[in-house]
C-alpha positions in Angstrom: 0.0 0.0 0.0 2.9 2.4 1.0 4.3 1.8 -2.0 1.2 2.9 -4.5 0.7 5.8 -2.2 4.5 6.6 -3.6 4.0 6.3 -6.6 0.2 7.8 -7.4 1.7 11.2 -8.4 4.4 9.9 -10.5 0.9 7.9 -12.5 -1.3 11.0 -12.1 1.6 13.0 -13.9 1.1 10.0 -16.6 -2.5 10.0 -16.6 -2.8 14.1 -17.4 -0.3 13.3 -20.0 -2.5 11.1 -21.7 -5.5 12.7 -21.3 -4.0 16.3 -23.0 -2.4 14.2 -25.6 -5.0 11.8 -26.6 -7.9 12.6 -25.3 -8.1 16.5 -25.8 -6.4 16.2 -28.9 -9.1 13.3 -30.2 -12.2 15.9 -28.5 -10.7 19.4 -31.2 -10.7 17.0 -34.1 -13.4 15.8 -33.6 -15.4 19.0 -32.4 -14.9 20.0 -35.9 -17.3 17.9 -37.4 -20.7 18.0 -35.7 -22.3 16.0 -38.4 -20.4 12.9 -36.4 -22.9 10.3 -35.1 -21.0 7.2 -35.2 -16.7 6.5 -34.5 -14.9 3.4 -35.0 -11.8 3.1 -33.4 -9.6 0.1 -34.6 -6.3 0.0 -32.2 -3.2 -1.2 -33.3 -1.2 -3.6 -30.9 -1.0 -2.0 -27.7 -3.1 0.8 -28.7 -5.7 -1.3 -27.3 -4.6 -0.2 -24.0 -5.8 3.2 -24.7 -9.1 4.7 -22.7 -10.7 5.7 -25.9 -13.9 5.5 -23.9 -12.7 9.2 -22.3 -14.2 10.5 -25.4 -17.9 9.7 -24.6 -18.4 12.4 -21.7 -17.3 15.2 -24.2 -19.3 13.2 -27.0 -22.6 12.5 -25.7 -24.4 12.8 -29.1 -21.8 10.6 -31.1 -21.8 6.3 -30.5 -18.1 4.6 -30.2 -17.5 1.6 -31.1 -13.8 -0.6 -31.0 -13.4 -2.9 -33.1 -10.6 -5.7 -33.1 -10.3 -5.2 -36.6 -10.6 -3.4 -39.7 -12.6 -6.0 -41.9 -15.1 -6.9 -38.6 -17.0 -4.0 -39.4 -18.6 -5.5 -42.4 -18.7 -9.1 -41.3 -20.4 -7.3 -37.6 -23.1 -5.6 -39.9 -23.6 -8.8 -41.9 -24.6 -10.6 -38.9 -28.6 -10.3 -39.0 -29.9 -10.6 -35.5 -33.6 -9.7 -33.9 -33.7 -9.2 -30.8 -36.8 -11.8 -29.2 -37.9 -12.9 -25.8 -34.4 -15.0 -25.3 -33.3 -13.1 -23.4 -30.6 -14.6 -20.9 -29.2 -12.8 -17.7 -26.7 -14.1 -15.2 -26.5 -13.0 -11.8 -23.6 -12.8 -9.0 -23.2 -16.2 -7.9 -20.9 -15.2 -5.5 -23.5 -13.4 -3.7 -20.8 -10.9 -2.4 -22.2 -7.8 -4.4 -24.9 -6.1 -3.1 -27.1 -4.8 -5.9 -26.4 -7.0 -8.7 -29.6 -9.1 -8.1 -31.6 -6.2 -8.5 -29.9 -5.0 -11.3 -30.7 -8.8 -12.9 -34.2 -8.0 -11.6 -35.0 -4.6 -13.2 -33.9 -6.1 -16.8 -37.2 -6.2 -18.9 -38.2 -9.9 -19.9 -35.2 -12.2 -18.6 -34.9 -15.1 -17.5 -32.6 -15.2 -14.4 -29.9 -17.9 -15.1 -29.4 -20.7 -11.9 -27.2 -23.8 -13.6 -24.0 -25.4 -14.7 -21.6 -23.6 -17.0 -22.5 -26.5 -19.3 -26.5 -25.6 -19.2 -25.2 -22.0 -19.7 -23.6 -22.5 -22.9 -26.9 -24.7 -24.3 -28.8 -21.7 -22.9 -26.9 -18.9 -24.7 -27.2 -20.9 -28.0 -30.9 -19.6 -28.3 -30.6 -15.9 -26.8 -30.8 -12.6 -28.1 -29.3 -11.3 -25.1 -27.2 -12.2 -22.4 -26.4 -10.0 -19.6 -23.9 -10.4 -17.4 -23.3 -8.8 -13.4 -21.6 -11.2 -11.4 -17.3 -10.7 -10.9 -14.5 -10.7 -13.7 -11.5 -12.0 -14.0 -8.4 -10.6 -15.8 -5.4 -13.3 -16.4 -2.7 -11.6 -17.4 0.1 -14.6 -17.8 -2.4 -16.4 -19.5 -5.4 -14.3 -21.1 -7.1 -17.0 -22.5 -7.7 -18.3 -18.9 -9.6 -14.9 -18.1 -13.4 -14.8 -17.3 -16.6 -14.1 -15.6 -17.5 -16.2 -12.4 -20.3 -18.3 -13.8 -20.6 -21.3 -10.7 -20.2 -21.0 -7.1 -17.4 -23.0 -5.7 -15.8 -25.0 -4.8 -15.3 -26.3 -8.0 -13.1 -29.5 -9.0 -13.0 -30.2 -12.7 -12.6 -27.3 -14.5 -12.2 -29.4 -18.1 -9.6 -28.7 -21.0 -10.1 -25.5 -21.2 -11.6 -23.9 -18.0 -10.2 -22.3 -15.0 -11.1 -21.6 -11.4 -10.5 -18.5 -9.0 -8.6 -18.5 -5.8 -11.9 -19.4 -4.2 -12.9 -22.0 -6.3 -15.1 -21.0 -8.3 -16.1 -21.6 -11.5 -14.9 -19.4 -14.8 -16.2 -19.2 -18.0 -13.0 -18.3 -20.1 -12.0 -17.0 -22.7 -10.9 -20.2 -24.4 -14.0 -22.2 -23.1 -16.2 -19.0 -25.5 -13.7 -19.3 -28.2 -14.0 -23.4 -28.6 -17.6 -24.0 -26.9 -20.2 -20.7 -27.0 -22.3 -20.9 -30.6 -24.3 -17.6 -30.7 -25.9 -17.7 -33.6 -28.7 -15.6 -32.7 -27.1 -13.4 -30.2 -27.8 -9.6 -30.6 -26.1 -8.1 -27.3 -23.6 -9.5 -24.9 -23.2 -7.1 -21.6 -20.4 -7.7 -19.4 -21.0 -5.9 -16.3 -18.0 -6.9 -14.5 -14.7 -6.0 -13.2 -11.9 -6.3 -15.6 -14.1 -8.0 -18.4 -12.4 -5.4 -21.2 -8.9 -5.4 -20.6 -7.2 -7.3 -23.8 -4.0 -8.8 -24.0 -1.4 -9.8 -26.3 -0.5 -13.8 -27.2 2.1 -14.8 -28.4 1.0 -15.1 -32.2 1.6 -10.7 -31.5 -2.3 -10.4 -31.3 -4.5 -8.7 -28.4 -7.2 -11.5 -26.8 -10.1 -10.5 -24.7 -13.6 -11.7 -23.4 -15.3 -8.8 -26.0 -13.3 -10.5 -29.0 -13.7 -14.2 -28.0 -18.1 -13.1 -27.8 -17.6 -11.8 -31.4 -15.9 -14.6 -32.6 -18.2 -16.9 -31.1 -21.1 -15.5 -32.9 -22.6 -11.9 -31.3 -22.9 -8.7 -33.3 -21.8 -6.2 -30.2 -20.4 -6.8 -27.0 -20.6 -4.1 -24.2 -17.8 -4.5 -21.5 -15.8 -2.8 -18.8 
């Protein structure tokens, strides 16, 4: 702790830094078009990194959007998906944050998910939408091991491809929606959890996240934090 405390004006310095740089820079060129309703921001490498998402408060009328890449745009807006009564939410199993329930609750026309990660990925196969407020976890040694909490532990077999927290309970990973989640009807994945954003680089020299591995595995937009 004493050592943060050290070193939070050194990282403030870095943060103003960035902000004047990036983010006030980004807010005059774009001031200059007001026609603007729509940005797509594709990162490069560790761009990724970046809090483009600074540039919605000064932007409230314009939508941004990041993309993993270039050519996603058109295969995102060839994806034809209606959004129906499937509509999937998943709650804090963990039971250790207080308004997440309710916030499962006040969604319009879910069904509240109680199961197995297994019954969860047979589940998702049919939804529109799948909302997410339960806890994230961010891997960084090995980002295809990150994931939302999806069981209450303690869990023992975590299969090929799964992973566990320091409490033992169950993740669904990045791998496990990359080789098992089919969403071929899936409109909206929202990921309101800790951490559930942050990408990271493998070692083919490409960035891997939770929002990437939902696109891949069939939805057309993923919201995440």
């Amino acid at each position: 702790k004493s050592t943060l405390e050290d070193k939070e004006p050194v990282i403030q310095s870095f943060v103003e830094i960035l902000h004047t740089k990036l983010i006030r820079g980004m807010q005059h060129l774009l001031h200059s078009d007001n026609s603007l309703r729509r940005i797509f921001v594709v990162p490069h490498a560790e761009l990724f990194q970046l809090p483009f998402w600074g540039l919605v408060d000064s932007l409230p009328n314009t939508a941004f959007s990041i993309l993993p890449a270039s050519n996603a745009l058109q295969l995102l807006r060839s994806r034809k998906r209606q959004v129906n009564d499937n509509r999937l939410a998943i709650p804090d199993v963990t039971n250790t944050l207080a308004y997440a329930m309710d916030e499962v609750r006040s969604l319009p026309s879910f069904h509240c998910f109680s199961g197995s990660l297994d019954e969860f990925i047979a589940q998702a196969e049919k939804a529109s939408l799948i909302h997410f407020a339960g806890h994230g976890e961010f891997n960084a040694l090995q980002p295809y091991l990150s994931g939302i909490v999806l069981e209450a532990g303690p869990v023992q077999d975590t299969g090929e491809f799964g992973a566990r927290t320091i409490f033992g309970e169950r993740l669904l990973t990045v791998a496990e929606v990359l080789t098992r989640l089919h969403l071929p009807n899936c409109f909206l994945v929202n990921l309101c959890g800790c951490s559930t954003g942050l990408p990271r680089e493998h070692p083919a020299s490409e960035f891997t996240s939770l929002p990437i591995a939902f696109l891949l595995a069939g939805a057309r937009n993923v919201v995440s934090s």
